[in-house]
C-alpha positions as CSV (number, residue, x, y, z in Angstrom):
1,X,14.3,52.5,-19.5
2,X,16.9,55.1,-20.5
3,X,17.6,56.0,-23.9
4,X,20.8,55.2,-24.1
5,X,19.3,51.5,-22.5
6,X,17.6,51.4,-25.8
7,X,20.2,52.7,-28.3
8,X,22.6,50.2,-27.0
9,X,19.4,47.0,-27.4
10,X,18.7,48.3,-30.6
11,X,22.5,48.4,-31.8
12,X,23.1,45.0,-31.2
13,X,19.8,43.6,-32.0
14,X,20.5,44.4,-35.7
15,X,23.3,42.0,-35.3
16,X,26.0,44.7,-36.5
17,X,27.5,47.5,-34.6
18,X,26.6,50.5,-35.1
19,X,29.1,53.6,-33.5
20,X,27.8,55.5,-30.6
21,X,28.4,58.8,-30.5
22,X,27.9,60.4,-26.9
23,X,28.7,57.6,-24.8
24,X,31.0,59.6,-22.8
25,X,30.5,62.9,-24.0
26,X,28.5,64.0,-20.9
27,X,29.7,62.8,-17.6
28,X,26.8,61.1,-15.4
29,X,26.3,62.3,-11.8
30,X,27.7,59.9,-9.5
31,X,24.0,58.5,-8.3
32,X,23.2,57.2,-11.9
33,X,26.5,55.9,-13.0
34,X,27.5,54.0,-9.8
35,X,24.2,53.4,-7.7
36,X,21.6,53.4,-10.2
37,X,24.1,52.0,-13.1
38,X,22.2,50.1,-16.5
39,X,26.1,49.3,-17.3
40,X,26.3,45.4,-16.3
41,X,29.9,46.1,-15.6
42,X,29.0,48.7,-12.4
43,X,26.4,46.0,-11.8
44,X,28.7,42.9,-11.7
45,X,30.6,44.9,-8.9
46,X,27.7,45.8,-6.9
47,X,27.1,42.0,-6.9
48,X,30.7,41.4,-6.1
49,X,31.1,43.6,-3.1
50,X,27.6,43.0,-1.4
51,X,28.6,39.3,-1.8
52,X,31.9,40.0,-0.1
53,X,29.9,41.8,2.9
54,X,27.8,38.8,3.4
55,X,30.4,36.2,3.2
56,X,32.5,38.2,6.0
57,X,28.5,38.1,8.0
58,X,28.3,34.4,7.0
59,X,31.6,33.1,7.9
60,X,31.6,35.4,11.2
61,X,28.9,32.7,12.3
62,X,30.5,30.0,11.4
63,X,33.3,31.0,13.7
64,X,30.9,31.5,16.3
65,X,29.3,28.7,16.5
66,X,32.5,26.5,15.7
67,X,33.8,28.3,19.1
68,X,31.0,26.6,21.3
69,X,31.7,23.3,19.1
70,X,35.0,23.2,19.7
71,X,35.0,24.7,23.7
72,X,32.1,23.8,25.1
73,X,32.8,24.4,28.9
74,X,34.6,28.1,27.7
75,X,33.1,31.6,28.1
76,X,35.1,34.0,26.0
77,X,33.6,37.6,27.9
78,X,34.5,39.2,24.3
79,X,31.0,37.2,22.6
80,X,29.2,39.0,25.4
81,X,30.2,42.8,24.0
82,X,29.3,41.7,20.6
83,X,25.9,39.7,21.0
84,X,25.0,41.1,24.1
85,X,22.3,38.7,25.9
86,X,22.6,36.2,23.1
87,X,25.9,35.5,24.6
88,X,25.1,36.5,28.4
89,X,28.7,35.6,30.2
90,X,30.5,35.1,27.0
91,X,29.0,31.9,26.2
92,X,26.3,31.2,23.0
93,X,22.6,30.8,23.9
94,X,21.4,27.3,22.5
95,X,18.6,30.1,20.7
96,X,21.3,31.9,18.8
97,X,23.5,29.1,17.9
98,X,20.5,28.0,16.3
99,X,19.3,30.9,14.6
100,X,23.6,31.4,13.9
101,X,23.2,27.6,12.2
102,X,20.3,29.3,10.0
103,X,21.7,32.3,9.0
104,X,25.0,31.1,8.1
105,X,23.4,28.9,5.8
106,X,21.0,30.8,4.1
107,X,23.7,33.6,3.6
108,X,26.4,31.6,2.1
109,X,24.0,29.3,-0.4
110,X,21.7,31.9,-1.7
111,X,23.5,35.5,-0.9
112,X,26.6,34.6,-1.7
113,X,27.2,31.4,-4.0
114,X,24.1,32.2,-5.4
115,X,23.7,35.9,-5.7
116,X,27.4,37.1,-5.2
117,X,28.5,34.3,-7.7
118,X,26.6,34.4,-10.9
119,X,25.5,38.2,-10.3
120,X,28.9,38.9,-10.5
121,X,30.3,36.8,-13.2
122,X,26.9,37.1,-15.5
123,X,27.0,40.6,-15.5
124,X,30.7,41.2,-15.9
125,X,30.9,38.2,-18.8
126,X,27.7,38.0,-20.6
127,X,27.9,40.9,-22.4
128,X,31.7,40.8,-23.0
129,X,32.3,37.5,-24.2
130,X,29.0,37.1,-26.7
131,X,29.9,40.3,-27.6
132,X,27.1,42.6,-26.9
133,X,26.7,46.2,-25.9
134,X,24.6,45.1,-22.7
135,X,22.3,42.9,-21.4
136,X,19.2,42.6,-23.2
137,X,17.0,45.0,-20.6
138,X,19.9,46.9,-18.8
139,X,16.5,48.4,-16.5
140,X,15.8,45.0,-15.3
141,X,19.3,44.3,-15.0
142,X,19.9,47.5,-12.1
143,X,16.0,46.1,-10.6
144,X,17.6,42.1,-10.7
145,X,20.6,43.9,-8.0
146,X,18.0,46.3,-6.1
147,X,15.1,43.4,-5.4
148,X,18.6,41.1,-4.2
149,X,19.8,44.5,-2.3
150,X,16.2,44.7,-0.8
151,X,16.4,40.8,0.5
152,X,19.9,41.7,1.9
153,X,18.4,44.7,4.1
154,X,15.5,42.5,5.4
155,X,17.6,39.4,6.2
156,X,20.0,42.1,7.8
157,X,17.4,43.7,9.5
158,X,16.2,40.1,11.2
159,X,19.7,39.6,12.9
160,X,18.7,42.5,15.3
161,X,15.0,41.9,16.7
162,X,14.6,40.8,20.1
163,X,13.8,37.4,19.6
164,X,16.4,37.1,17.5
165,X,16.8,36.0,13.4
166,X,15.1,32.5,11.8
167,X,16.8,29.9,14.0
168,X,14.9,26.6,12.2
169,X,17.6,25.5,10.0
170,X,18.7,26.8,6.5
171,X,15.5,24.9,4.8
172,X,13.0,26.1,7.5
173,X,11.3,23.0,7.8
174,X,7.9,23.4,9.5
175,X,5.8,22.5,11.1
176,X,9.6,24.6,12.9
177,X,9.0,27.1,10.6
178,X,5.4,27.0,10.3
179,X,4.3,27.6,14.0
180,X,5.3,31.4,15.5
181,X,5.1,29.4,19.1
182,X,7.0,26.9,18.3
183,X,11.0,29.0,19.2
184,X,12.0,32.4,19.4
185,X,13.3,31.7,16.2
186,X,10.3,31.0,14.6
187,X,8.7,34.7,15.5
188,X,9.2,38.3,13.6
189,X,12.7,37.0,12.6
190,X,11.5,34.0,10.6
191,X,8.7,36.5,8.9
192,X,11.7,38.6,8.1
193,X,13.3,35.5,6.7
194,X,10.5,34.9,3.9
195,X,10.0,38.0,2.8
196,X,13.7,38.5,2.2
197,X,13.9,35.4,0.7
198,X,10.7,36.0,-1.7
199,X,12.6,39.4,-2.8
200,X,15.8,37.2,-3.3
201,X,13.8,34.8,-5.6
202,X,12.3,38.1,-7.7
203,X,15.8,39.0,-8.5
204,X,17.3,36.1,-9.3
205,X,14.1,35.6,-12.1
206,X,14.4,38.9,-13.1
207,X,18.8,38.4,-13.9
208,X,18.2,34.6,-15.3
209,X,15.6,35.7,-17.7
210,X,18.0,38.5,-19.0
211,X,20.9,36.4,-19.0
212,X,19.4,33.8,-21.2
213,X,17.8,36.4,-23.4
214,X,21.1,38.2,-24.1
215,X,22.7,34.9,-24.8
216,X,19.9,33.6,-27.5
217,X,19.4,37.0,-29.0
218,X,23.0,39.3,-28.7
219,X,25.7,37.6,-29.9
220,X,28.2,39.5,-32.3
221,X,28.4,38.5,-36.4
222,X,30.1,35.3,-36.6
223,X,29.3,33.7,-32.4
224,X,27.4,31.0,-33.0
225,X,26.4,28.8,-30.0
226,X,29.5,26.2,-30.8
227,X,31.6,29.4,-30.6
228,X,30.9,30.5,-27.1
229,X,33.5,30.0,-24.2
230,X,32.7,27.5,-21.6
231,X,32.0,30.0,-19.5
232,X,28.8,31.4,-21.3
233,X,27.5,28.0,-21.5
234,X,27.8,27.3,-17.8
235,X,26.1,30.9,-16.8
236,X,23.5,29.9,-19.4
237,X,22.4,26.8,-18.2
238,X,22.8,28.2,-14.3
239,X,20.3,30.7,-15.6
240,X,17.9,28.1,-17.0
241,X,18.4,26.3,-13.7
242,X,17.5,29.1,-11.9
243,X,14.2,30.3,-13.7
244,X,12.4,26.7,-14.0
245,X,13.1,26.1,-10.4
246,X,13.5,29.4,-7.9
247,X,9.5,29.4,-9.1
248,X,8.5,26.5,-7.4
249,X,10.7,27.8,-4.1
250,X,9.0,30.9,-4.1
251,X,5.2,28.9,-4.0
252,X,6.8,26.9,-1.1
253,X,7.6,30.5,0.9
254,X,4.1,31.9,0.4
255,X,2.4,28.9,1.5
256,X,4.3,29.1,4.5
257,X,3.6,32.4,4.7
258,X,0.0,31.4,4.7
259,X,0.6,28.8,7.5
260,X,2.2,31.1,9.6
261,X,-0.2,34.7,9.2
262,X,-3.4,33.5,7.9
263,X,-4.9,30.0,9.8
264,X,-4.4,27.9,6.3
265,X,-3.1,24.4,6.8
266,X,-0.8,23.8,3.6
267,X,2.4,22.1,6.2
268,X,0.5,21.6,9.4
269,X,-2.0,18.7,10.9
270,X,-2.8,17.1,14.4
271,X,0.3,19.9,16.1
272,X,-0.3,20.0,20.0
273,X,1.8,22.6,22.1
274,X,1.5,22.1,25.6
275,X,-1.2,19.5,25.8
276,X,-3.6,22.1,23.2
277,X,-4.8,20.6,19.7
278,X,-3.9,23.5,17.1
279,X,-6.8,24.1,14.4
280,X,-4.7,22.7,11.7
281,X,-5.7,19.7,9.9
282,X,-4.9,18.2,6.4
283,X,-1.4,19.5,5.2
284,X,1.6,17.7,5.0
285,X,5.1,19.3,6.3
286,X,6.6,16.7,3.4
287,X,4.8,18.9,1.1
288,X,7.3,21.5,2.0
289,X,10.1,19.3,1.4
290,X,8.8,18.4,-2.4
291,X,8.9,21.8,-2.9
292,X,12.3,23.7,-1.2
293,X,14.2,20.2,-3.0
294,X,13.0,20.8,-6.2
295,X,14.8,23.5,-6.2
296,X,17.1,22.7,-3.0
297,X,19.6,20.0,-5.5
298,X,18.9,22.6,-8.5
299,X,20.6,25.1,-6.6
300,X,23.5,22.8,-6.0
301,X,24.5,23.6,-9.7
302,X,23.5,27.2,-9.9
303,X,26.2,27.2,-7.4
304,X,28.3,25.0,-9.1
305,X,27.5,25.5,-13.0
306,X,29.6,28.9,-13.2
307,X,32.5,27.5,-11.0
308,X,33.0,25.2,-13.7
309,X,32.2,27.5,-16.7
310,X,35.4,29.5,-14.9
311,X,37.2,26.9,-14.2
312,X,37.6,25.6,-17.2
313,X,38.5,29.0,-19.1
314,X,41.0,29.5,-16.7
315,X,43.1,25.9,-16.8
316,X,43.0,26.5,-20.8
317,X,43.9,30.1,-20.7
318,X,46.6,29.0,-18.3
319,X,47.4,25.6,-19.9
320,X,48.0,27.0,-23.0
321,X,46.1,24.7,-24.6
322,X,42.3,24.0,-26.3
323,X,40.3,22.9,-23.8
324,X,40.1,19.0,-24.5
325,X,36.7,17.8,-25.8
326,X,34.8,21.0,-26.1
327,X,31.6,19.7,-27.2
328,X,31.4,16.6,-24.4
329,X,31.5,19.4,-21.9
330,X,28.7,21.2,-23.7
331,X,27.1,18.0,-23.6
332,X,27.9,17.4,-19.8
333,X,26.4,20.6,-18.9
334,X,23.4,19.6,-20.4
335,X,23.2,16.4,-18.8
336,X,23.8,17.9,-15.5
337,X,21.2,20.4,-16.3
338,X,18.3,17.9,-16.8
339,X,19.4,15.4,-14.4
340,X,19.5,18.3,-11.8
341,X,15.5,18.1,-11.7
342,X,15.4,14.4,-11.3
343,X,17.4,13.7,-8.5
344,X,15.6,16.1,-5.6
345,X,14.3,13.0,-3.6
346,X,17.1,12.0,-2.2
347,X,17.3,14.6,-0.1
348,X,14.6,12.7,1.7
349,X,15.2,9.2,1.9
350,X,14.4,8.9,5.6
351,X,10.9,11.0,5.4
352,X,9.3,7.0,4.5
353,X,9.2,7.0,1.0
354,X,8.8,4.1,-1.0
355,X,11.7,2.0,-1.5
356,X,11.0,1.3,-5.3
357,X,10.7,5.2,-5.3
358,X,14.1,5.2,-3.8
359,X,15.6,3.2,-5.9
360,X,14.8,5.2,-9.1
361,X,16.2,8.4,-7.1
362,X,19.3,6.4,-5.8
363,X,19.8,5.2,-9.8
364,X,19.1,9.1,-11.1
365,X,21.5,9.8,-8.3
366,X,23.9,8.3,-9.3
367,X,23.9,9.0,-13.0
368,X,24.3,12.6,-12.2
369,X,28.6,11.7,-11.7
370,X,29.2,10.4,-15.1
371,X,28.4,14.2,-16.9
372,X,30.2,15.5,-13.6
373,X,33.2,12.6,-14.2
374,X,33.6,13.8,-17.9
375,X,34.3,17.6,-17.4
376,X,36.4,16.1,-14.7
377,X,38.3,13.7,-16.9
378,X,38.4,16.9,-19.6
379,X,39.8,19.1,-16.9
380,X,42.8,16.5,-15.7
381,X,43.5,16.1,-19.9
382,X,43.5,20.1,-20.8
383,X,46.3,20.0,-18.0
384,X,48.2,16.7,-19.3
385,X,51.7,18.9,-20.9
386,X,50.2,22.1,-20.8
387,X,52.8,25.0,-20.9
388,X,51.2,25.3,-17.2
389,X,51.4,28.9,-15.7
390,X,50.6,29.1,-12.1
391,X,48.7,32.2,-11.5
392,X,46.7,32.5,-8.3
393,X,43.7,32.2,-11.0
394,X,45.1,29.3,-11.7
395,X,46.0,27.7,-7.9
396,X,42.1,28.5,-7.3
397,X,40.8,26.7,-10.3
398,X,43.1,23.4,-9.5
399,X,41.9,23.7,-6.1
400,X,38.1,23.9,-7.5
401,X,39.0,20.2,-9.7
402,X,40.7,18.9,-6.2
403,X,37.3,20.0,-4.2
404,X,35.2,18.5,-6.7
405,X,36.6,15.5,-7.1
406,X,37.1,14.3,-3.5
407,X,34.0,15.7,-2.2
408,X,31.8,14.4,-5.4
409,X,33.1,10.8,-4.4
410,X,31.3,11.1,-1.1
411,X,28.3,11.9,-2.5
412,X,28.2,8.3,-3.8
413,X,27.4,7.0,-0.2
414,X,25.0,9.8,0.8
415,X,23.4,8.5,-2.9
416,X,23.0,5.0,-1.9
417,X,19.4,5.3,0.3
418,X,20.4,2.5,2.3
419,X,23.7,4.0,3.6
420,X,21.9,7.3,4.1
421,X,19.6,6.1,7.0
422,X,22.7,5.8,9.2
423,X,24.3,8.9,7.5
424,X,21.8,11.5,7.0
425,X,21.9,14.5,9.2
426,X,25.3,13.6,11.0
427,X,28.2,15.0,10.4
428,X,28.9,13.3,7.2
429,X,26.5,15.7,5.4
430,X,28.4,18.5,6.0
431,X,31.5,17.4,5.5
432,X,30.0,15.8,1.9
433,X,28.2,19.5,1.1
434,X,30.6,21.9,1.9
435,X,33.5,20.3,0.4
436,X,32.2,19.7,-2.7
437,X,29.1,22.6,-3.4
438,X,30.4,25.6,-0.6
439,X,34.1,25.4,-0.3
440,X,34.8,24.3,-4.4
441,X,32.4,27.2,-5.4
442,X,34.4,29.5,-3.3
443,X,37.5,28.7,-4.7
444,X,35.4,28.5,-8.3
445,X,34.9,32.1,-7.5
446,X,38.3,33.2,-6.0
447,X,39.7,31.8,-9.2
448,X,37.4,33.9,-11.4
449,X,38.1,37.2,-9.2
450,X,41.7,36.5,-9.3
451,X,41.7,36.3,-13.3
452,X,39.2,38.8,-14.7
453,X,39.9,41.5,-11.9
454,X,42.0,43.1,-14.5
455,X,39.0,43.6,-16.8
456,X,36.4,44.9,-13.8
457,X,39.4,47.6,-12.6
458,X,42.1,47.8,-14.5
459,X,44.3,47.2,-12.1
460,X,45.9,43.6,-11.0
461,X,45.4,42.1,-7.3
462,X,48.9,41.4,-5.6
463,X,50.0,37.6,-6.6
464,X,51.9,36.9,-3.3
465,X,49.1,37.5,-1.3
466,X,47.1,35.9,-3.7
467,X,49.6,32.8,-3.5
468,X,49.4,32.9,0.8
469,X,45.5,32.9,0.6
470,X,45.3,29.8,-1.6
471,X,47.6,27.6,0.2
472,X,46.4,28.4,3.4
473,X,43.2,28.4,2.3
474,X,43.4,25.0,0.6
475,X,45.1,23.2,3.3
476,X,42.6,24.8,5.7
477,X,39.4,23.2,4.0
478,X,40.4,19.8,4.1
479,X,41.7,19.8,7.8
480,X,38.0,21.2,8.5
481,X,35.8,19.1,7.0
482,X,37.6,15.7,5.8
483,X,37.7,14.7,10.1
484,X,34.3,15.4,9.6
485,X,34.0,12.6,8.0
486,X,34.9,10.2,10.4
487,X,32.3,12.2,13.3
488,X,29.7,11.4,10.9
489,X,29.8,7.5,10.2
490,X,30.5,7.4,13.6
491,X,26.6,8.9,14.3
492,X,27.3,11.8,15.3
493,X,24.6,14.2,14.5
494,X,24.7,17.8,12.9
495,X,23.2,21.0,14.8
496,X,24.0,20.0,18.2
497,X,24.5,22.7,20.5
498,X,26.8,20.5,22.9
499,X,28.3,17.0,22.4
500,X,30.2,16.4,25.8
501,X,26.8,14.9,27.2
502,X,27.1,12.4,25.0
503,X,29.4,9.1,25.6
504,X,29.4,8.0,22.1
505,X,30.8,11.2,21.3
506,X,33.3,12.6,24.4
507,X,35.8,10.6,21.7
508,X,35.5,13.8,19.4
509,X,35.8,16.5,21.8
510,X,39.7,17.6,20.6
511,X,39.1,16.9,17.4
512,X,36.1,19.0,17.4
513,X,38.5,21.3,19.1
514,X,40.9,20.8,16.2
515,X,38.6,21.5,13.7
516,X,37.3,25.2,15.7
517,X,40.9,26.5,15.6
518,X,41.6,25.9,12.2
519,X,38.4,27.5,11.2
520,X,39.8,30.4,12.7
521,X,42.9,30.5,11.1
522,X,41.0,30.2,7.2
523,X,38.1,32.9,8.7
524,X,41.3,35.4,9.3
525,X,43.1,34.6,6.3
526,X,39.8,36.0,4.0
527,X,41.1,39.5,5.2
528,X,44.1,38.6,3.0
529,X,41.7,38.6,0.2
530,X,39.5,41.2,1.1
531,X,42.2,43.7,1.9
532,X,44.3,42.7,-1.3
533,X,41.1,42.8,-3.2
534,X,40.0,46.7,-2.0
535,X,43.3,48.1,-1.6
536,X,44.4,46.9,-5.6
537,X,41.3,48.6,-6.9
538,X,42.9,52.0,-6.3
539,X,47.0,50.8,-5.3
540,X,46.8,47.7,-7.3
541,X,49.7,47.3,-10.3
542,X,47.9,48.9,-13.5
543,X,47.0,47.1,-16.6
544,X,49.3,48.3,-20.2
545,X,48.3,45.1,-21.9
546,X,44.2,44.9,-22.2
547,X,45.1,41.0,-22.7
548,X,47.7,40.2,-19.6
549,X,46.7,36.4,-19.5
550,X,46.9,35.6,-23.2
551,X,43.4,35.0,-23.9
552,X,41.3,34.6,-27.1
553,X,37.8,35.5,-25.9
554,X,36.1,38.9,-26.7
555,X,36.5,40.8,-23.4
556,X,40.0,40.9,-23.9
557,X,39.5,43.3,-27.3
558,X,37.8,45.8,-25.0
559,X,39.9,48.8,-24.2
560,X,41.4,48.4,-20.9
561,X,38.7,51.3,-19.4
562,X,35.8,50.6,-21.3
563,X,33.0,52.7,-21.0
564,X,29.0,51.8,-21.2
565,X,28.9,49.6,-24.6
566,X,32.3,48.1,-24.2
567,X,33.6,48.6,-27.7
568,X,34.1,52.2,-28.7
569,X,33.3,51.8,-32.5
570,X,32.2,48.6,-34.1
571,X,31.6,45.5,-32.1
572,X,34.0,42.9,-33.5
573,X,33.5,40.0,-35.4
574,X,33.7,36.3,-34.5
575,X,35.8,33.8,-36.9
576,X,36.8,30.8,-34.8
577,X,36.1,29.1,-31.8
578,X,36.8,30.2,-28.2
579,X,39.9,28.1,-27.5
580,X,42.6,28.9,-30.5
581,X,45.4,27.9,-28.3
582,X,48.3,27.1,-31.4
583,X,51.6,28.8,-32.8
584,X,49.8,32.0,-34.8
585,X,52.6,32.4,-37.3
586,X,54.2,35.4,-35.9
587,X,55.7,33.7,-33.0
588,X,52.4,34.0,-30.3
589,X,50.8,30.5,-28.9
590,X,47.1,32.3,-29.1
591,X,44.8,33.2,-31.9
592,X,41.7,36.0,-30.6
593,X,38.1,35.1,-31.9
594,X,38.5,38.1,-34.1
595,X,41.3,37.0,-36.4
596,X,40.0,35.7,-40.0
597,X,40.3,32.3,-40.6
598,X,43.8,31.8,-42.7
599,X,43.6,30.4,-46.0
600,X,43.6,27.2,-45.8
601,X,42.5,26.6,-42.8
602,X,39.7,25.1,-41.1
603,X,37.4,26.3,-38.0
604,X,37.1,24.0,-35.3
């Protein structure tokens, strides 16, 4: 660890700030202040941008794949150039589309919600907002992005060997998985797979762990727990989430590993290929499942945990009002925390469980919506005549409520076990998981990008493009997956490579068509975002005001440029709560964390 890693530890573990004097008085070489960075700010961008290079990878797939969906009998002779004999005539290989299925799925859950999401908005906010100098080990902090920056170039590496990247599904369910023999998916691309995965696991430890520590052990004079924003909460309990559960995840990987490299049996028993007995006897592929679903639902709220931490800072800063019932949202996130662990089962209803079992998952299930209704019912009332300022911040964080709402009420019939015999695997999962834990965490993060892109770069994004990719955005994401819907009670199963072979489902073949084109449309309207977002850094309008939105929270009394520590004397200190939102006296609606209580008056 460097010594200025330590100096900055040591200042704020003595709970007062001390000044530091050669910060900036020697200028680091390029290498160590923007590759090899201990600064959590540099860090929470490294996150940010490889995130944004894998969601462009990720949602590239998507609109592959969505192309044979939605034109099955079409060649498009431009695929060909591009996948070469994965797309021999210009149209998809069954092989790839699988291994396309896989990949998409593994890159937008874990490299992007996961990774891209809190990695970003952990780093960027911890620190800031508990008032700290750093994370508690800035070392392990630049080895939590490296290990995720060593899973990336594995996984990347997989999309190019000859028999192509881990085609067996997102969860890599063996005996799939498990069995090299079993698809060309399932050789040196699957192997690939788990290691970058494993790596992926070692980072996200390695930032939980510092994330929680900095929270329990950093704060400024004056934050006390019931003074932290929302935000900090939600990142708190996403890292608690993560460390009690990527563990178990990780075990699951190296027993497959085991399975797959060194003649152990953990998944696999009585497999014939071809008419031959394989030497496996004794394991149980539903041992798998146990495992990747423990921390499979988990990882539902480590991607949706900081989308609401966000979310709600956002509507208040943008409200102008308190957030409404502060502590029941504390409260909910707690709920949702423990409950998160409980509920993993039902995932697996049709693997021949025990009904009772069932019903105690199906009951856990759903109790999971009543902490989920509350920050929900909190949300709607923080809005209820607020001074309402529509910022694209904003227009995201509505849209991440919206999402939430309408794809948490499907959830209900994929919770009921009995309804999700006829619905599991069809259509109606995918509809039910991407509206309401991939599309709502994108928007969760859009919103967050949008608001504190002014604190990463100085600098603001462009709010008319900003406006032109939410709306199109927005509309886009229900016409995609709320027809979805319908395909799925109707039957019709997910990973298919072609429906028109099926009768029961020729009757979907425009709308499947339907749904293909207007993928296309929301895939091309990211480069909005991506082009706004890389040419403001450097074009973008620049920040006078180091607090343009109004807010009270500590990373807006940072200068606009802050360098490594944040605050260039004295760390300040905390009098009130996060959400001061009132007429100040002087003719403001705000009041910052740092201002003294006035006499007379009482903290919240």
């Amino acid at each position: 660890m460097s010594n200025e890693a330590i100096i900055h530890g040591q200042e704020v573990a003595h709970g007062h700030a001390t000044e530091h004097h050669d910060h900036e008085h020697h200028e680091q070489h390029f290498i160590w202040k923007y590759i090899f960075s201990q600064d959590h700010k540099i860090i929470s961008r490294q996150f940010l941008v490889t995130g944004i290079f894998w969601a462009i990878i990720g949602a590239f797939f998507s609109l592959i794949f969505r192309l044979q969906l939605g034109f099955p009998d079409t060649t498009f002779p431009w695929m060909e150039s591009i996948l070469g004999e994965w797309a021999k005539g210009g149209k998809l290989s069954p092989e790839f589309y699988y291994a396309l299925i896989t990949m998409h799925g593994t890159i937008l859950v874990f490299f992007v919600l996961t990774a891209g999401l809190s990695g970003t908005f952990a780093n960027l906010l911890i620190p800031l907002q508990v008032g700290a100098r750093d994370m508690a080990s800035p070392f392990l902090n630049m080895l939590s992005y490296w290990f995720f920056f060593a899973s990336s170039v594995f996984m990347f590496i997989s999309l190019f060997v000859q028999t192509g990247p881990a085609s067996g599904g997102w969860t890599t369910y063996p005996p799939l998985s498990a069995l090299k023999e079993a698809s060309m998916g399932s050789g040196i691309g699957m192997d690939l797979w788990l290691i970058g995965m494993a790596l992926f696991v070692v980072s996200s430890l390695l930032g939980g762990l510092n994330y929680i520590t900095t929270v329990l052990n950093m704060r400024t004079k004056g934050m006390t727990m019931t003074r932290l924003p929302l935000t900090i909460w939600a990142l708190f309990f996403t890292a608690v989430l993560g460390v009690l559960s990527f563990p178990v995840l990780f075990s699951g990987f190296v027993l497959l590993i085991f399975d797959r490299n060194f003649g152990t049996s953990f998944y696999l028993s009585e497999i014939f290929i071809n008419g031959r007995a394989l030497p496996h006897i004794g394991g149980s592929a539903i041992l798998y499942q146990h495992l990747f679903w423990f921390l499979g639902h988990p990882e539902v709220y480590i991607i949706m945990l900081p989308g609401m931490g966000m979310a709600s800072e956002i509507i208040a800063v943008n409200s102008r009002k308190p957030i409404f019932g502060y502590l029941a949202m504390v409260i909910s996130l707690i709920s949702i925390t423990l409950l998160a662990f409980l509920v993993w089962a039902h995932h697996m209803f049709v693997t021949g469980m025990s009904p009772f079992l069932g019903s105690i998952f199906v009951l856990l299930t759903l109790l999971i919506a009543v902490p989920s209704a509350v920050k929900v019912f909190n949300w709607i009332t923080t809005i209820w005549r607020g001074n309402l300022r529509f910022t694209p911040a904003m227009l995201f964080a509505l849209g991440f409520v919206s999402l939430f709402i309408s794809g948490g009420l499907t959830g209900i019939f994929l919770g009921n076990s009995a309804l999700d015999i006829h619905l599991h695997d069809t259509y109606f999962v995918v509809a039910h998981f991407h509206i309401v834990m991939g599309v709502s965490a994108f928007f969760g993060m859009f919103a967050g990008i949008y608001h504190w892109f002014p604190k990463m770069f100085g600098r603001f994004m462009n709010n008319t493009l900003g406006y032109i990719h939410f709306f199109i955005t927005m509309a886009g994401a229900y016409l995609i997956f709320w027809p979805m819907h319908y395909e799925g009670i109707a039957g019709m199963p997910r990973r298919y490579y072609d429906y028109s072979a099926w009768e029961s489902f020729k009757q979907f073949t425009t709308l499947n068509t339907f749904i293909s084109i207007i993928a296309a449309i929301v895939f091309f309207t990211q480069f909005i975002f991506v082009i706004n977002f890389f040419v403001s850094i450097w074009r973008g309008r620049k920040l006078t005001n180091p607090n343009p939105w109004g807010a009270t929270t500590l990373e807006w009394t940072t200068p606009i440029n802050a360098g490594h520590g944040n605050w260039p004397g004295e760390i300040p200190e905390v009098h009130r709560w996060a959400y001061d939102y009132k007429d100040d006296g002087h003719g403001g609606d705000f009041i910052p964390q740092t201002v003294p209580l006035r006499e007379g008056e009482e903290g919240h």
